[in-house]
N, C-alpha and C positions, 0 to 999 in steps of 0.2 A: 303435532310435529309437521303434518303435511295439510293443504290446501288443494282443494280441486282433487284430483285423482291419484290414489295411492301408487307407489310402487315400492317395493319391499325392495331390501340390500341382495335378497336370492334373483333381482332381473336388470338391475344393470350397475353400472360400472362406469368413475369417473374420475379428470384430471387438474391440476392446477398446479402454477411452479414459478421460480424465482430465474432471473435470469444473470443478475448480480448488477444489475442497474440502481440506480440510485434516486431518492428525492421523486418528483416528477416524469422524471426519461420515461415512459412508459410506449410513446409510438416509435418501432423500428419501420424501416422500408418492406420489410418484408418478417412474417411470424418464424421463427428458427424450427425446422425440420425436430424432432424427437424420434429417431430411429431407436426401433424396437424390434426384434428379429426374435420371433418368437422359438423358431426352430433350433435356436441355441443354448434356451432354459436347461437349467442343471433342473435335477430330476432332485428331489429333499423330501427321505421319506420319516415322518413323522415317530420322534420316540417318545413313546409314553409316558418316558417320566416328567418330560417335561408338559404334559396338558394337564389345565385344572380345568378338573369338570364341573360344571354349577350344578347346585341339587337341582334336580327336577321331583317338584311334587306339585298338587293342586295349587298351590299357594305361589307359588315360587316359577311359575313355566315362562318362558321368554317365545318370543318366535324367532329374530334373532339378535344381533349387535348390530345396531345403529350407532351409537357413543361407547367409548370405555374408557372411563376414569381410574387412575390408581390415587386413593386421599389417603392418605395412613395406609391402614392394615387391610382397608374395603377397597371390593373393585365396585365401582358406582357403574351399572349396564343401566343405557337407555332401548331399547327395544319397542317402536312402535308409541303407543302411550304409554307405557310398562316406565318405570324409575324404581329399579331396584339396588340393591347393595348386598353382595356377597363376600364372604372371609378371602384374602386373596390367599392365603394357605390353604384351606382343605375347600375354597369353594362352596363351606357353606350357607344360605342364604339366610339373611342376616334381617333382613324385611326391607321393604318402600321405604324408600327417603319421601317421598311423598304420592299424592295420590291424585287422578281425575276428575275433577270436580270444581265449583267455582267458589267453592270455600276462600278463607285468607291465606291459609297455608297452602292450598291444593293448584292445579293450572287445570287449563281449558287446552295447552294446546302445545306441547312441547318441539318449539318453533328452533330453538337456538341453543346450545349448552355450553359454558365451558366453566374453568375451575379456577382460581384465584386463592392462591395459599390451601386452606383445607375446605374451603367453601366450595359451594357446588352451586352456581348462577345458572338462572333458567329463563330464560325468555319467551312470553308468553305473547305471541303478537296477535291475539283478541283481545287481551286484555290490556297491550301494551306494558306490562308488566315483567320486571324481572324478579324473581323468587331468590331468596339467600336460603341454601340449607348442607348440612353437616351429614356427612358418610351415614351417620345413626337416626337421619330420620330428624332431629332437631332444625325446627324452623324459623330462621331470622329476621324474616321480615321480607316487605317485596319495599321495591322501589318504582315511580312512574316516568320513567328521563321523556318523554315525548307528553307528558300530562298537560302540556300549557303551548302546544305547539300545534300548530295547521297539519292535519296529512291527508292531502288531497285525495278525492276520490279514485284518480287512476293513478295511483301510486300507492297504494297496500302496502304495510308493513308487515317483513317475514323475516331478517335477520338484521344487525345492525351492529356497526363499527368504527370504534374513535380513532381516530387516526394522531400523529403528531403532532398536530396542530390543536388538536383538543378536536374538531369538525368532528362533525358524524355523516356516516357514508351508510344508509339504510337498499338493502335488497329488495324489492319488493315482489308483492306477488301478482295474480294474474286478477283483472278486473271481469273475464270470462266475455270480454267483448263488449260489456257494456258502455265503452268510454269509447271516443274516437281514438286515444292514444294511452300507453301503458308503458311508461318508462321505465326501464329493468332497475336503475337507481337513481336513489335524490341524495341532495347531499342538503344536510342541517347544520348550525351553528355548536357552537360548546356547551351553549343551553339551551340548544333543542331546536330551537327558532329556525322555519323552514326556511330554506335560500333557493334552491334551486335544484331540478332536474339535470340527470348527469346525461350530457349526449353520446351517442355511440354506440346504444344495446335497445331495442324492446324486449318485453316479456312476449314470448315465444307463444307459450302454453301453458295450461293450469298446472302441471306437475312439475313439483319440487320434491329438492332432497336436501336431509339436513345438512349433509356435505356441498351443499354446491358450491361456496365460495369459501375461500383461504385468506385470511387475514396474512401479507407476507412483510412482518413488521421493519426489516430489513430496508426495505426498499420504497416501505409507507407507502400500500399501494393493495388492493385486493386481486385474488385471484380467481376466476369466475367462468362457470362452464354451465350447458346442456348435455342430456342427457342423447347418446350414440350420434355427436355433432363432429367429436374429434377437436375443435377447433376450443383453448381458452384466454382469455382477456384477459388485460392486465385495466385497471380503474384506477383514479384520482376524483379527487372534485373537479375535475378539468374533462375529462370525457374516460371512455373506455374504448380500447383499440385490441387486435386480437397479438398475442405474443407468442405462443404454440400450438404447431400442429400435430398431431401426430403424424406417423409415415409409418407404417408395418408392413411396408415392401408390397409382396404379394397377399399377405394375409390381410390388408386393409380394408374397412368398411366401404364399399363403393360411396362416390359422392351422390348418386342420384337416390342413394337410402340416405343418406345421413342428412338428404332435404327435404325428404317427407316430413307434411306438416305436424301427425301428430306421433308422439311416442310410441301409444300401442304398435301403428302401421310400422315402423322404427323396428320395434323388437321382433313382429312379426318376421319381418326380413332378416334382422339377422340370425333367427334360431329357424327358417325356413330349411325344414330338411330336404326340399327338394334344389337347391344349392350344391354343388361341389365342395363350390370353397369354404374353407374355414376363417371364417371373420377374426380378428380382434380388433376392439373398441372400449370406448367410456372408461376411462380409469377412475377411480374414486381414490376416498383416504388419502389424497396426495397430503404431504410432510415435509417441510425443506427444513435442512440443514448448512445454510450457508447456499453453496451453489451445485447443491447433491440433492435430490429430489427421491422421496417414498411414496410408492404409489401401486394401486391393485390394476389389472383388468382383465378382461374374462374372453374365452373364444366364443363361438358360436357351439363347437363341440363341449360345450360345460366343462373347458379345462380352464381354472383361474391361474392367475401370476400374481407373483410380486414382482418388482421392478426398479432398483437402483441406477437412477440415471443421474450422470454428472455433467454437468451444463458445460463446464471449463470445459472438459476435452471429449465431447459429443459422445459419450459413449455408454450403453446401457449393462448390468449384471441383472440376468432373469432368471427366475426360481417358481417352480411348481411345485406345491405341496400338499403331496396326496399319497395313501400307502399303495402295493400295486395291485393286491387285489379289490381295491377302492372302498375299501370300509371308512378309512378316517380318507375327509375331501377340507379343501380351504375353500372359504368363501372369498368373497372381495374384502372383506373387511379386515382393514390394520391402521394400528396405533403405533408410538412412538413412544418409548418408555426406559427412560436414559440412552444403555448399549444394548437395547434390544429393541424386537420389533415383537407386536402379539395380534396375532392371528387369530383369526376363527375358524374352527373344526366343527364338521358334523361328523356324528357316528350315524352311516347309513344305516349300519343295521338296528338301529333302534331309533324309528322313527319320534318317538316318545322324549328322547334324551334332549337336555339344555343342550346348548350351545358350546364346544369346550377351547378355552384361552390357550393357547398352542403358544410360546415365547421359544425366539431363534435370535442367536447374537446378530447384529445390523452388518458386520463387517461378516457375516456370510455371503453377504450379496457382494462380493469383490470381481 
């Protein structure tokens, strides 16, 4: 899943979003403000009936939700290298859809996921390879779409996106310095055939997250962030320009943290407890619907949100979910799943336990 230096879903938190622009429009004059006012979150304490709790046994342990699929009857959890499939009724663990290894059916590196009808597509960018396989572990086959195509040495392959055009818009990863230059994207042909470097972005740093860009098909255009930068890009095969910032008044990540060159020094800062202030930053799992945006992010005080924010008339609904004498906590992580949104739940007091799928109707966040 990751390259260069891990960070887990439990340390930061990120954004991406739609602006209701169209085709190509992707440079405005200025990135549109995202006001988020954290001091006005409604307070959503968690009822039990609605968490499914995943087994925890030897076999079966997660560390946490990275991906969640609902295919049928299975919740397909990606966690880390971990690809597993649990009962979405009682949560129980159903086994691996597949496994780590450089087998036919196995991957080297769970770079990209998503799902197409009942199929569960996996992008393997060591092997350049994408995986086909079924909720129950049945394995279809991989395919090579970059097999007969140039990928230049400073431009590493780590996600990848067909746009309308048929084109593919590839993410890449960090060359660790070794290249004079590291394009954050290139853009290839319909069959793969490299064309060109997308201008507008380097690769920052070696740390990536499987969330970091948003395919936003609407407006045929990617949506693209760094981790505790606040600022995300909108991309074409034409360049990449920034589209939103965040603003969270006074609880904002200073800008002279959010330009430290590397991550850890990043995080260091914002969970410095010798601080006053209470940060929030990096939103993740962002979601669009139209010109309505779902999205997580976290304080410094280890209080997470969710966050309904509507493009049309600037305006955010925030929600914190968590019981109050803090046993069940929400992580940053949320999916999209019809009229609802699903969440991640720890049970503090049981360090030991899976991770539990918490589901809250979407029109909560009003």
């Amino acid at each position: 899943m990751l390259a260069g230096r891990i960070i887990t879903p439990a340390a930061i938190w990120l954004l991406a979003a739609c602006s209701g622009a169209s085709g190509h429009d992707v440079v405005a004059p200025e990135p549109q403000l995202l006001r988020v006012d954290v001091s006005r979150a409604m307070d959503i304490v968690p009822d039990t009936t609605r968490m499914l709790r995943l087994e925890a046994s030897p076999k079966s342990l997660l560390f946490s939700i990275d991906r969640l699929f609902a295919i049928g009857d299975s919740y397909v959890v990606a966690s880390r290298t971990k690809l597993r499939s649990y009962d979405r009724r009682t949560g129980k663990y159903l086994g691996d859809v597949a496994a780590l290894n450089d087998s036919e059916s196995g991957y080297t590196n769970l770079s990209q996921l998503w799902v197409e009808g009942d199929t569960l597509c996996v992008f393997d960018c060591n092997a350049r390879s994408v995986g086909r396989y079924l909720a129950d572990g049945s394995f279809l086959g991989k395919t090579y779409p970059f097999a007969h195509s140039e990928v230049r040495a400073n431009q590493p392959l780590r996600m990848f996106f067909t746009m309308a055009s048929g084109d593919i818009l590839t993410v890449n990863g960090s060359t660790g310095g070794s290249t004079r230059t590291n394009p954050l994207l290139s853009h290839y042909g319909p069959g793969g055939e490299y064309r060109k470097y997308v201008p507008g972005r380097d690769v920052r740093e070696s740390t990536y997250l499987m969330d970091g860009a948003w395919q936003d098909r609407e407006c045929d255009r990617l949506l693209l962030w760094e981790p505790l930068r606040d600022t995300v890009y909108a991309a074409t095969t034409e360049g990449i320009s920034p589209l939103y910032v965040l603003d969270a008044g006074a609880n904002s990540f200073p800008e002279s943290y959010r330009n430290l060159e590397l991550i850890q020094d990043r995080l260091d800062r914002f969970y410095r407890s010798g601080d006053s202030a209470t940060y929030v930053s990096v939103m993740r799992y962002l979601q669009a619907q139209g010109e309505v945006l779902y999205f997580c992010l976290a304080g410094s005080d280890r209080r997470n949100y969710v966050v309904r924010y509507d493009c049309a008339t600037d305006s955010a609904a925030i929600a914190s979910v968590a019981t109050p004498d803090g046993r069940y906590t929400a992580s940053t992580f949320l999916a999209l799943d019809g009229d609802s949104l699903l969440l991640e739940l720890r049970d503090n007091q049981c360090v030991e336990a899976n991770p539990i799928i918490y589901t809250i109707d979407k029109n909560t966040l009003r």
